[in-house]
N, C-alpha and C positions, 0 to 999 in steps of 0.2 A: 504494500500500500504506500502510496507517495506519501512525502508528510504535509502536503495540503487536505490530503484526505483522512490523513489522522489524528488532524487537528481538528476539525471540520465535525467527525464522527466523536472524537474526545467531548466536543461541547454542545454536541447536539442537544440534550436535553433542556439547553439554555435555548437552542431555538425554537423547540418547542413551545415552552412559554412564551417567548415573544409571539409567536402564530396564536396560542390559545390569550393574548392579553388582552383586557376589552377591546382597544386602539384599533388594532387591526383586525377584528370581528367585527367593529361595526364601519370598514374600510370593505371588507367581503360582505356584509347585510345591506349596506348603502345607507345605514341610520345612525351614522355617527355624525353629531352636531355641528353642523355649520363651522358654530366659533372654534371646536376642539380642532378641527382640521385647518383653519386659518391660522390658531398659534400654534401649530404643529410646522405647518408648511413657511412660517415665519423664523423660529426655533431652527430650522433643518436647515436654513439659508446660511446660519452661522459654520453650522457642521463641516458644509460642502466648502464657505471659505477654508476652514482650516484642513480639510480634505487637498484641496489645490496647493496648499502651503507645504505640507507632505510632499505631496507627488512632489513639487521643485525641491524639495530637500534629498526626498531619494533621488533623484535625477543626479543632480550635483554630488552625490556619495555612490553613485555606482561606477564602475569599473569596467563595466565591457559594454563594447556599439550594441548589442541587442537590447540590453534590460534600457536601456538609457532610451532606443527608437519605441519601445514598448509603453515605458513609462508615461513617456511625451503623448503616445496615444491617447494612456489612459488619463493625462492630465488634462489633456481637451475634450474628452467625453464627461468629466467635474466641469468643465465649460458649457460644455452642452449641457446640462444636469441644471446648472444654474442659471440657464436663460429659462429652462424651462420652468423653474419656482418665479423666476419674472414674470412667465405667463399666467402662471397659477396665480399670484399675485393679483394680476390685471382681473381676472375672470372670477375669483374669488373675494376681490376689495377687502387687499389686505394691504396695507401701508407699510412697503420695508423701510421706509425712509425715516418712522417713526418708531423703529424697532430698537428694541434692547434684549441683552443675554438674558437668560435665567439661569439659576443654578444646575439646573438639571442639564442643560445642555453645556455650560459651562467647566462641568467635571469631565463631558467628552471631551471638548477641545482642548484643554489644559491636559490631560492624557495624550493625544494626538501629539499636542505640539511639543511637550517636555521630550516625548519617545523620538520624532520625526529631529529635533536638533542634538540629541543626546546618542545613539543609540546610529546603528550602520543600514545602510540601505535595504538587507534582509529582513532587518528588526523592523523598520519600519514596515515594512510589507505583510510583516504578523500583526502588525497593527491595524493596516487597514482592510486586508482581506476581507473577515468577522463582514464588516458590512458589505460588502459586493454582493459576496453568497448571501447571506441572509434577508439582502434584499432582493435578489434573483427567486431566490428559494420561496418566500413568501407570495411575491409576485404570480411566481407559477401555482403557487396553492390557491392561489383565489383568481385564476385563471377566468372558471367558467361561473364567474358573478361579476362581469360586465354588462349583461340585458338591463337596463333602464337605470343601472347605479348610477347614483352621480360624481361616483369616485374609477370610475372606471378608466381614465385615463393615466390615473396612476396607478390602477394595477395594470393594463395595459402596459406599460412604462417598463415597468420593471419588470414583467414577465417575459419582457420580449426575448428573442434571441440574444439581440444584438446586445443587451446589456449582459446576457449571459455570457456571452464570450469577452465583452469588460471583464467579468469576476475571473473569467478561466484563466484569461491572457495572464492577470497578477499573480492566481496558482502556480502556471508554469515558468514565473519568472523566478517562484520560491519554490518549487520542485528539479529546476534546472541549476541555480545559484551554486556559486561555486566556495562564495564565503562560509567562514566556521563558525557558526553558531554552537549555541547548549537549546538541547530542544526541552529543557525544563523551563527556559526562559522564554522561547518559543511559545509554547503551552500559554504561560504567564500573559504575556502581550496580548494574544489571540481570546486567551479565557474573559480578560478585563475588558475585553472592546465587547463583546457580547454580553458582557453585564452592564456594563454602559447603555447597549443600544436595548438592551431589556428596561433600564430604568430610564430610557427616554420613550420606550411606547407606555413602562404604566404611568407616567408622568401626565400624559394624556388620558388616560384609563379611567378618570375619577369624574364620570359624570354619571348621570342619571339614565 
């Protein structure tokens, strides 16, 4: 088994709860509140910045032309990702321009970012994996509750192919990687970004 896949399978149970957490059952029901999915989609815009700060961190710590042409890819599809929260934005009348952090999302990105400047281009890629997949992985779970949702276009989104091969591409960059890592610290990285992204959908999770 590569060790994307045995990290992936190591934390699976954490993805599970994310799938069973209110957030994203009422993301698949189509009755999740208006506002919960406006500071949701407000909230994630911060994420993706420090997602894109990542990917330039690893960029600049990696060592050979493929992870670097790879990376770049993946740092313009965090581009595409965040034009698309602009859209959502516009069609949702949500004001990012009057946005501020909150705690909850603020423990992800202070994770992200301390791991992304501290930590070698591999490390960081156990960082941000956790979210590729797991937003591939849910995506595809709530595939066929697109008919009349009004959230459809973000499962759409994220179910697609194409983002699925986003997630795969950064797999293969850490099942190819030639640097030496400790896969306990591996573990560590990959464990704590899926607690993080657990404690940002129940974050969302507490309505009625």
């Amino acid at each position: 088994m590569t060790t994307s896949n045995t990290l992936w399978e190591s934390n699976y149970e954490l993805a599970i709860l994310s799938l069973k957490s209110k957030f994203v059952q009422g993301l698949k029901n189509g009755n999740l509140p208006k506002n919960i999915f406006q500071e949701y989609v407000a909230q994630d815009y911060f994420f993706l910045e420090s997602f894109s700060r990542a990917y330039g961190l690893a960029i600049s710590k990696s060592k050979d032309k493929n992870s670097i042409k790879v990376l770049k890819q993946l740092f313009d599809g965090v581009s595409e990702e965040l034009i698309l929260h602009e859209t959502y934005a516009k069609e949702w009348d949500i004001d990012l321009t009057n946005n501020y952090i909150k705690s909850v999302t603020q423990n992800y990105t202070d994770f992200l970012d301390e791991v992304s400047k501290k930590q070698s281009a591999v490390e960081i890629m156990f960082a941000m994996t956790p979210c590729m997949r797991l937003y591939s992985w849910i995506g595809k779970a709530l595939s066929n509750n697109t008919l009349n949702n009004p959230y459809k276009e973000w499962i759409i989104t994220y179910s697609d192919a194409s983002f699925d091969n986003l997630a795969r591409s950064l797999e293969n960059l850490i099942d190819s990687s030639k640097e030496v890592y400790d896969i306990k610290q591996a573990n560590y990285l990959y464990k704590r970004a899926m607690e993080l992204e657990l404690d940002f959908f129940n974050a969302y999770s507490n309505y009625l």
